[in-house]
C-alpha positions as CSV (number, residue, x, y, z in Angstrom):
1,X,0.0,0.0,0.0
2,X,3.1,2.8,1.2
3,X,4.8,1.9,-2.6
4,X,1.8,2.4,-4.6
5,X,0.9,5.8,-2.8
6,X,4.9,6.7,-3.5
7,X,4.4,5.6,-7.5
8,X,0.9,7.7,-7.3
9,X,2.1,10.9,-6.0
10,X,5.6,10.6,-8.3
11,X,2.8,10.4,-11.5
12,X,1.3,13.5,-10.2
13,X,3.7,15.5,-10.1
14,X,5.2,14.6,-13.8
15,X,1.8,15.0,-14.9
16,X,1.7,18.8,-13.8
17,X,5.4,19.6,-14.3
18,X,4.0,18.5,-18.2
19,X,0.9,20.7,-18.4
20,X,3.1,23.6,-16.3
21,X,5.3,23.6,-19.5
22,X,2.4,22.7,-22.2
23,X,0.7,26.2,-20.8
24,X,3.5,28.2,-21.1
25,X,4.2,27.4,-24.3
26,X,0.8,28.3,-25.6
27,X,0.7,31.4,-23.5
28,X,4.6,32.3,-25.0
29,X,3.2,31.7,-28.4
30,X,1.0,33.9,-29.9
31,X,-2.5,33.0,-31.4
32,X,-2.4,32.6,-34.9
33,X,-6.0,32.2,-35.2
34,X,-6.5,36.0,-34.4
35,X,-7.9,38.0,-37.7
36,X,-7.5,41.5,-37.7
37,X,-10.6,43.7,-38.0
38,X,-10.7,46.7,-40.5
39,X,-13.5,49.6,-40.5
40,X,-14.3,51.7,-43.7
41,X,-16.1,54.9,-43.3
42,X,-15.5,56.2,-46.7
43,X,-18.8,55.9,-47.9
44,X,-20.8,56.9,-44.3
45,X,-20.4,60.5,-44.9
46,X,-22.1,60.2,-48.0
47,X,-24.6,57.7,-47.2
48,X,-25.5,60.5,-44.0
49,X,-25.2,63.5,-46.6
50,X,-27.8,61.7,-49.3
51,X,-30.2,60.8,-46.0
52,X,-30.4,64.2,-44.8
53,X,-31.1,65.5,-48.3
54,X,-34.4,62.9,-48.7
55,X,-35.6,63.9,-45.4
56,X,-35.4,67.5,-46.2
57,X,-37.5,66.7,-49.4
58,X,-40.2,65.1,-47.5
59,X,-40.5,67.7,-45.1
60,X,-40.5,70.2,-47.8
61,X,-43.6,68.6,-49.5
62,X,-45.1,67.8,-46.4
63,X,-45.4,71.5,-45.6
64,X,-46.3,72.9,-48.9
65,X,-50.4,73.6,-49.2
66,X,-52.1,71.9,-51.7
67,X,-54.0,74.2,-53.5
68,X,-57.9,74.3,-52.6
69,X,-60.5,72.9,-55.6
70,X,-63.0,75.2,-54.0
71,X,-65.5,72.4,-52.1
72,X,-66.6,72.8,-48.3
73,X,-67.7,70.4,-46.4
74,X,-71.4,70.9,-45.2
75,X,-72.6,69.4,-42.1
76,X,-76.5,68.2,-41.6
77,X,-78.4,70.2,-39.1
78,X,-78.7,66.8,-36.9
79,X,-75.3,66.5,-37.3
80,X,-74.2,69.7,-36.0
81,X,-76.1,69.3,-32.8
82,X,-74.6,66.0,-32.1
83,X,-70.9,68.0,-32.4
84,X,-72.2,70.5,-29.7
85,X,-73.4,68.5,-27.9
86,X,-70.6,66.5,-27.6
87,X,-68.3,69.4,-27.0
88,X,-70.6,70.2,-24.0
89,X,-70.3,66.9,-22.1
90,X,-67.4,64.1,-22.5
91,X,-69.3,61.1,-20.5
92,X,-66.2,59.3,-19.7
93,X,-62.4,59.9,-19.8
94,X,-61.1,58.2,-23.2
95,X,-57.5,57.8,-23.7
96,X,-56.0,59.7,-20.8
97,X,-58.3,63.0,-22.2
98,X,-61.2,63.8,-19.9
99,X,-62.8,66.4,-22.7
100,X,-64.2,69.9,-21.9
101,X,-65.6,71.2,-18.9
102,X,-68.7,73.0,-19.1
103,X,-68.0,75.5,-16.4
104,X,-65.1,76.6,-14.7
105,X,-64.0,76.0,-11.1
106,X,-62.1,79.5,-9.9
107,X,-63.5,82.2,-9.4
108,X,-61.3,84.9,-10.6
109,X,-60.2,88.1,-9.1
110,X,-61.1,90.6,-11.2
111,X,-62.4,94.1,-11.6
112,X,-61.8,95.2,-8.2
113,X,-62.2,99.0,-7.6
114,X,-61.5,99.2,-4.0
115,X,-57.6,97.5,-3.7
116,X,-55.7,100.4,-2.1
117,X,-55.4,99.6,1.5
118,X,-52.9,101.5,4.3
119,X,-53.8,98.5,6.7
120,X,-52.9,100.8,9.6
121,X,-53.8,98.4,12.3
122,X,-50.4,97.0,11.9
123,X,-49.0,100.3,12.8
124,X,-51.3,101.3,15.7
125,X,-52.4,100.6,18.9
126,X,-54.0,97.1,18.4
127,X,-56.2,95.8,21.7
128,X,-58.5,92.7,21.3
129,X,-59.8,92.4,24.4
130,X,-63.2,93.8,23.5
131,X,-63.8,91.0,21.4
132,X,-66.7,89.1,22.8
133,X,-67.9,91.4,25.3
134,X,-71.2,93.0,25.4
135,X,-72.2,96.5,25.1
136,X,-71.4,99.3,22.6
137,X,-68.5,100.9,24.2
138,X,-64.9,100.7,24.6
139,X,-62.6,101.0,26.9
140,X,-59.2,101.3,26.4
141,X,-56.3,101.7,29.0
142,X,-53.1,103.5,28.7
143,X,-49.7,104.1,30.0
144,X,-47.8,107.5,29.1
145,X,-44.5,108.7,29.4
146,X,-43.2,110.5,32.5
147,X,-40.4,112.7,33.5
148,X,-38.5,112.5,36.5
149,X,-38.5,115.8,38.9
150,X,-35.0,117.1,39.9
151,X,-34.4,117.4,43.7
152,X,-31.8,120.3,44.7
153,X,-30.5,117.8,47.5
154,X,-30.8,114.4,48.6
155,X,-33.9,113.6,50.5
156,X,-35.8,116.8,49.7
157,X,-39.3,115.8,49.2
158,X,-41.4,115.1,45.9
159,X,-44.1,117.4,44.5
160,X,-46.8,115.9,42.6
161,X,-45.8,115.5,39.3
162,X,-47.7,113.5,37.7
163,X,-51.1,113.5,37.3
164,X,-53.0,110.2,37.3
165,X,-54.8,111.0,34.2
166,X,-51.0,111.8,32.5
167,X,-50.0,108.7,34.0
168,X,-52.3,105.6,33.5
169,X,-55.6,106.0,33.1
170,X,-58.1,104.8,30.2
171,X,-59.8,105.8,27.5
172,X,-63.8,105.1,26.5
173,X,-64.9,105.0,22.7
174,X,-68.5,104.4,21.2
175,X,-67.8,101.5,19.0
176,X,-68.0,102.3,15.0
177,X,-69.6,99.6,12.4
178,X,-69.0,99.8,9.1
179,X,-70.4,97.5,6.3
180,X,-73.0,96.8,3.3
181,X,-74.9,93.9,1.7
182,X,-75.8,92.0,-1.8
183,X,-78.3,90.3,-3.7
184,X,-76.6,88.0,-5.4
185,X,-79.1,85.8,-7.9
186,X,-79.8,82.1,-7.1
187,X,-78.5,81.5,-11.0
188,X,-75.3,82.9,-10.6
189,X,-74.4,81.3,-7.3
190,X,-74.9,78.0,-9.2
191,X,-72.4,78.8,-11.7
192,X,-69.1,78.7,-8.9
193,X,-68.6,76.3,-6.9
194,X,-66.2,76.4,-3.1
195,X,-63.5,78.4,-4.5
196,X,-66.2,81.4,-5.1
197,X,-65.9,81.5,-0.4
198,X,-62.1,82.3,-0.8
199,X,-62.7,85.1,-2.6
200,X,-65.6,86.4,-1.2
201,X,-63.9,86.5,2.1
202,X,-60.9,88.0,0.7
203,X,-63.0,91.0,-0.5
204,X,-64.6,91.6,2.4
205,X,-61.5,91.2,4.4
206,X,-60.1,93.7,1.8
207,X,-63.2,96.3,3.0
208,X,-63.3,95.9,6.1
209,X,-59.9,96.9,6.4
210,X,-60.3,99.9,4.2
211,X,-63.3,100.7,7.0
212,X,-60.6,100.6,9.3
213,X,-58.2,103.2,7.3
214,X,-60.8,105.5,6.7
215,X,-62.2,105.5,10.6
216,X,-58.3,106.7,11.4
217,X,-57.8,109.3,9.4
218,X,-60.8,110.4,9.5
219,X,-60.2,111.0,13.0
220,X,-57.0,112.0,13.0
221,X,-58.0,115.0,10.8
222,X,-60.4,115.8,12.6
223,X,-57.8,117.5,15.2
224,X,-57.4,121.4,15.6
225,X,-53.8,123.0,14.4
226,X,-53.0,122.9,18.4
227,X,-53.7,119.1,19.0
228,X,-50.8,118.2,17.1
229,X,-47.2,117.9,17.6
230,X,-46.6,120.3,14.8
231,X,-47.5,121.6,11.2
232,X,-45.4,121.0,8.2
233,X,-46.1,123.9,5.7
234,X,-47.0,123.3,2.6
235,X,-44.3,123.6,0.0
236,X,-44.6,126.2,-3.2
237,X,-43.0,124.1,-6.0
238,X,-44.8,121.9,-8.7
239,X,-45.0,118.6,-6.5
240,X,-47.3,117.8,-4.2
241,X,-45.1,116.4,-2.1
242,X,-41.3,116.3,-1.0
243,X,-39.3,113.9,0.7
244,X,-37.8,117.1,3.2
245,X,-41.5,116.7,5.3
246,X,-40.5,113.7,6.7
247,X,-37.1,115.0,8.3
248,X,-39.3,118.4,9.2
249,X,-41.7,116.1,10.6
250,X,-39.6,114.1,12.9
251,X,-38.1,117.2,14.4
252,X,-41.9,118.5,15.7
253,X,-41.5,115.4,17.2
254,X,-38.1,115.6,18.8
255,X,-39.1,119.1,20.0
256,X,-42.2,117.9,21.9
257,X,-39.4,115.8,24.1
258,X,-40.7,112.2,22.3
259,X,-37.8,110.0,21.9
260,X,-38.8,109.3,18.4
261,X,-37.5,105.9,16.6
262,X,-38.5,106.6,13.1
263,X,-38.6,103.1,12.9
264,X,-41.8,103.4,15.3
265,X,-43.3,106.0,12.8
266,X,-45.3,105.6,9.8
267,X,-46.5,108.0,7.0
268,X,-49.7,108.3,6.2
269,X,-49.6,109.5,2.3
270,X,-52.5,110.3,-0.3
271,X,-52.1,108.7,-3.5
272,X,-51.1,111.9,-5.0
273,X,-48.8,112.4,-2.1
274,X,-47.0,109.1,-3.0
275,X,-47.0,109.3,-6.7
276,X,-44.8,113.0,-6.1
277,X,-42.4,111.7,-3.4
278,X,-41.8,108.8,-6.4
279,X,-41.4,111.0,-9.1
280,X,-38.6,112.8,-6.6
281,X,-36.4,109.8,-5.3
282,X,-36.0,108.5,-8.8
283,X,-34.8,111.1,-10.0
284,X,-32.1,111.8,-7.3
285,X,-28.7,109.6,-7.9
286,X,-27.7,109.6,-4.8
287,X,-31.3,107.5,-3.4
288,X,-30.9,105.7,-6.7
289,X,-28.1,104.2,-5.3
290,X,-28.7,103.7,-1.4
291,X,-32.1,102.5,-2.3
292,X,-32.6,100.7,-6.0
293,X,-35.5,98.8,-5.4
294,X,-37.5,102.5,-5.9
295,X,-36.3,102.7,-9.2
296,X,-36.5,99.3,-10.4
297,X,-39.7,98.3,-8.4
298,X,-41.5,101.8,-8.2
299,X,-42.2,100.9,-4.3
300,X,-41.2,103.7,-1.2
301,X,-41.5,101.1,1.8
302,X,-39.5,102.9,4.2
303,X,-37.5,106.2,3.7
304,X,-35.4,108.0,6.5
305,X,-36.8,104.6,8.4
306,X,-40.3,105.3,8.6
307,X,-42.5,103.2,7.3
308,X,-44.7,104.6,3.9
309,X,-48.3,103.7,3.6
310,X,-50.9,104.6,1.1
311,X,-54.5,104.7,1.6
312,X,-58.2,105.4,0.0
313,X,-59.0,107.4,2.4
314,X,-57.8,111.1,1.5
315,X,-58.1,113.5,4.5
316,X,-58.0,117.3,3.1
317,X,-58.9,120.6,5.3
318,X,-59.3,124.3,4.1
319,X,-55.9,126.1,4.1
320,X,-57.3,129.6,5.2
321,X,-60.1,130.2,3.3
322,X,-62.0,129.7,0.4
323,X,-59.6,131.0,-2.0
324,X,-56.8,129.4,-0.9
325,X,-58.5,126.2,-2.0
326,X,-59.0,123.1,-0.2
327,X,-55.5,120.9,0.0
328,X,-54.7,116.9,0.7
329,X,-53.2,116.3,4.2
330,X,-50.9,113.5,5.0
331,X,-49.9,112.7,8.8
332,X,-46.6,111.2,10.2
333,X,-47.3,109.9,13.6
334,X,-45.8,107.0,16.2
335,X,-48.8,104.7,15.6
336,X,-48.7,103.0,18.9
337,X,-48.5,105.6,20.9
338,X,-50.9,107.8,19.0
339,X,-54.4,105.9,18.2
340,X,-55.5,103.1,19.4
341,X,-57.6,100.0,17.3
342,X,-59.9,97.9,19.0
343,X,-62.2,95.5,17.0
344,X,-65.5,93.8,18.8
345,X,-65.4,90.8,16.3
346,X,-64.3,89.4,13.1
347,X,-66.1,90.6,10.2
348,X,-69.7,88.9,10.2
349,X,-71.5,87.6,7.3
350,X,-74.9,86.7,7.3
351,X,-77.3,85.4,4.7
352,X,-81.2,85.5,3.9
353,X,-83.2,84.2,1.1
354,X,-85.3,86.3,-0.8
355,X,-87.5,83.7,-2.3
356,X,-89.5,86.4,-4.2
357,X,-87.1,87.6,-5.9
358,X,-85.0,84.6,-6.3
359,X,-82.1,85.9,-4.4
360,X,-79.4,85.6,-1.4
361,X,-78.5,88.9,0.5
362,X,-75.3,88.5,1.7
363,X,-74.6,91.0,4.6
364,X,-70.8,91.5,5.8
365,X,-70.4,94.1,8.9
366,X,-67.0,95.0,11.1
367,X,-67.7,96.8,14.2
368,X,-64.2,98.1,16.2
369,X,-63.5,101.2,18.8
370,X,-60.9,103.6,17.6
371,X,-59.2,106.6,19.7
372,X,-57.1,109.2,19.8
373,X,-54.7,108.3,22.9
374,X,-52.3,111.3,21.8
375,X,-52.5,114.1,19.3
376,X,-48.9,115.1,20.6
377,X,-48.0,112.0,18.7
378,X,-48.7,113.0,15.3
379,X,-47.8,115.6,12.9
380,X,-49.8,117.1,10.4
381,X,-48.3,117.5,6.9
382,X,-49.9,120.2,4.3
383,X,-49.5,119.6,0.6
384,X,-50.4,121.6,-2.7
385,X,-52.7,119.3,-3.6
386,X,-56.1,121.0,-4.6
387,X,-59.1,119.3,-4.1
């Protein structure tokens, strides 16, 4: 058994000594089976060339117009309504294509007159907590400023001051509603659909918010030349307004010993007002350059750091007399400190059928308190502006 195992393994390795030398040979030894493999692209840049030419044919003659033999085609009567009334109503979606709708879905905002909106209760006073509580009046409290009294000595005793009204106190407003109503005809309500809600609110969000505007100013105009902090005179040149009020304004306020942030103030413009202080700042280089956005956007949102707004509402007061004309007003003013906003509710809508007449009235109201905490807070700016 050990010599046959000795003759085995001996075989073995003869057998792959062989075959180690029988593959290095053929590895050594190149393949002479190997054919070598030639491209000719003579002729492709022709064959390409003569394709592109057909294809240009076809598409030539594809294109031309054949010219008409003078025949129409005339459809039946019956035939006609059956196209119509197809185009009306698609019954089922066919190949991916659900065919025309015979109304549309969004209600589009269009064709409103009323867009210009100051939205002044983001610059004033804003208290809600008259919402949900009875009654038709206000009541508003208040903090004011104070200033300290200087003793000649140490422990020298205080006089009164301050009064409690010039202190804290609060303030009492009858409540003002604004609002309106439509009849709006059963057949046109059936032509929108849930979208028509979003932009029914957002028009009546859009008023009532104008209301709000227009209850301010109107207000705020109503005060004597003494109630306010100052008067900037008018101006003699060709605009109605120029962009020195607003440094002029902020002094009155400085001088009545406010500790005025402009970034606290906003400026209360007429349209006319705002389309003059434009006109100015684009044509000055040097704001062109602080400031590009009012030349390439056409929009004043701060200047000097108080905040521009532009409203409906256009407050205007007699200069003198009658012959000096009636003039626009515009009023720069700490808003927070100055007039104070405070709504009962959310706008409310309410509806009634008129069955006779085949209508809905839709009625939208906004009741709020507004008041005047301090005229010492505002200045009043006189333009040229004629009425």
């Amino acid at each position: 058994m050990g010599g046959r195992h000795t003759s085995n393994a001996a075989v073995s390795a003869l057998s792959a000594e062989t075959y180690g030398e029988e593959a290095n040979k053929k590895l050594s030894k190149p393949d002479e089976s190997a054919q070598e493999l030639k491209l000719n692209f003579g002729d492709l840049k022709q064959i390409l060339a003569d394709n592109q030419k057909q294809m240009a044919e076809t598409l030539k003659e594809g294109m031309q117009q054949k010219p008409s033999e003078g025949r129409g085609q005339i459809v039946p009567t019956a035939s006609a309504n059956k196209i119509v009334e197809s185009l009306k109503k698609f019954p089922v979606e066919k190949d991916g294509w659900k065919g025309l709708e015979e109304q549309w879905t969004v209600a589009i905002p269009n064709y409103t007159r009323y867009e210009l909106t100051a939205h002044l209760r983001d610059a004033v006073y804003f208290w809600d907590g008259l919402k949900g509580e009875q009654g038709d009046i206000a009541y508003i409290p208040y903090v004011m400023d104070v200033q300290f009294q200087q003793l000649g000595a140490v422990g020298n005793a205080f006089a009164a001051t301050w009064a409690e009204a010039s202190f804290i106190g609060s303030v009492s407003t009858t409540l003002y509603e604004a609002g309106g109503y439509a009849d709006l005809s059963y057949y046109l309500l059936e032509r929108f659909d849930s979208n028509l809600l979003e932009m029914v609110n957002r028009a009546l969000a859009s008023g009532a918010l104008n209301s709000e505007d227009t209850a301010i100013m109107t207000l705020v105009g109503a005060g004597t030349g003494t109630n306010f902090a100052g008067n900037v005179t008018r101006l003699t040149g060709a605009a109605y307004f120029y962009s020195t009020n607003i440094p002029k304004a902020l002094k009155l306020l400085m001088l009545r010993g406010k500790n005025v942030r402009p970034e606290e103030c906003v400026l209360y413009l007429t349209p006319a007002a705002y389309g003059a202080l434009l006109e100015e700042l684009t044509a000055s280089q040097i704001i062109a350059y602080a400031q590009p956005g009012i030349v390439t956007q056409g929009l004043i949102e701060r200047i000097f750091g108080v905040k521009i707004v532009v409203g409906e509402y256009r407050p205007n007061q007699q200069r003198t007399n009658a012959a000096t004309g009636t003039v626009d007003l515009c009023f720069l003013m700490r808003g927070r400190r100055a007039v104070a906003l405070a709504p009962k509710r959310d706008i409310l809508v309410e509806t009634d059928k008129q069955v006779a007449t085949r209508k809905l009235r839709v009625t939208a109201s906004h009741t709020m308190g507004i008041k005047i905490l301090d005229f010492k807070e505002i200045v009043r700016i006189w333009t040229s502006r004629v009425a």
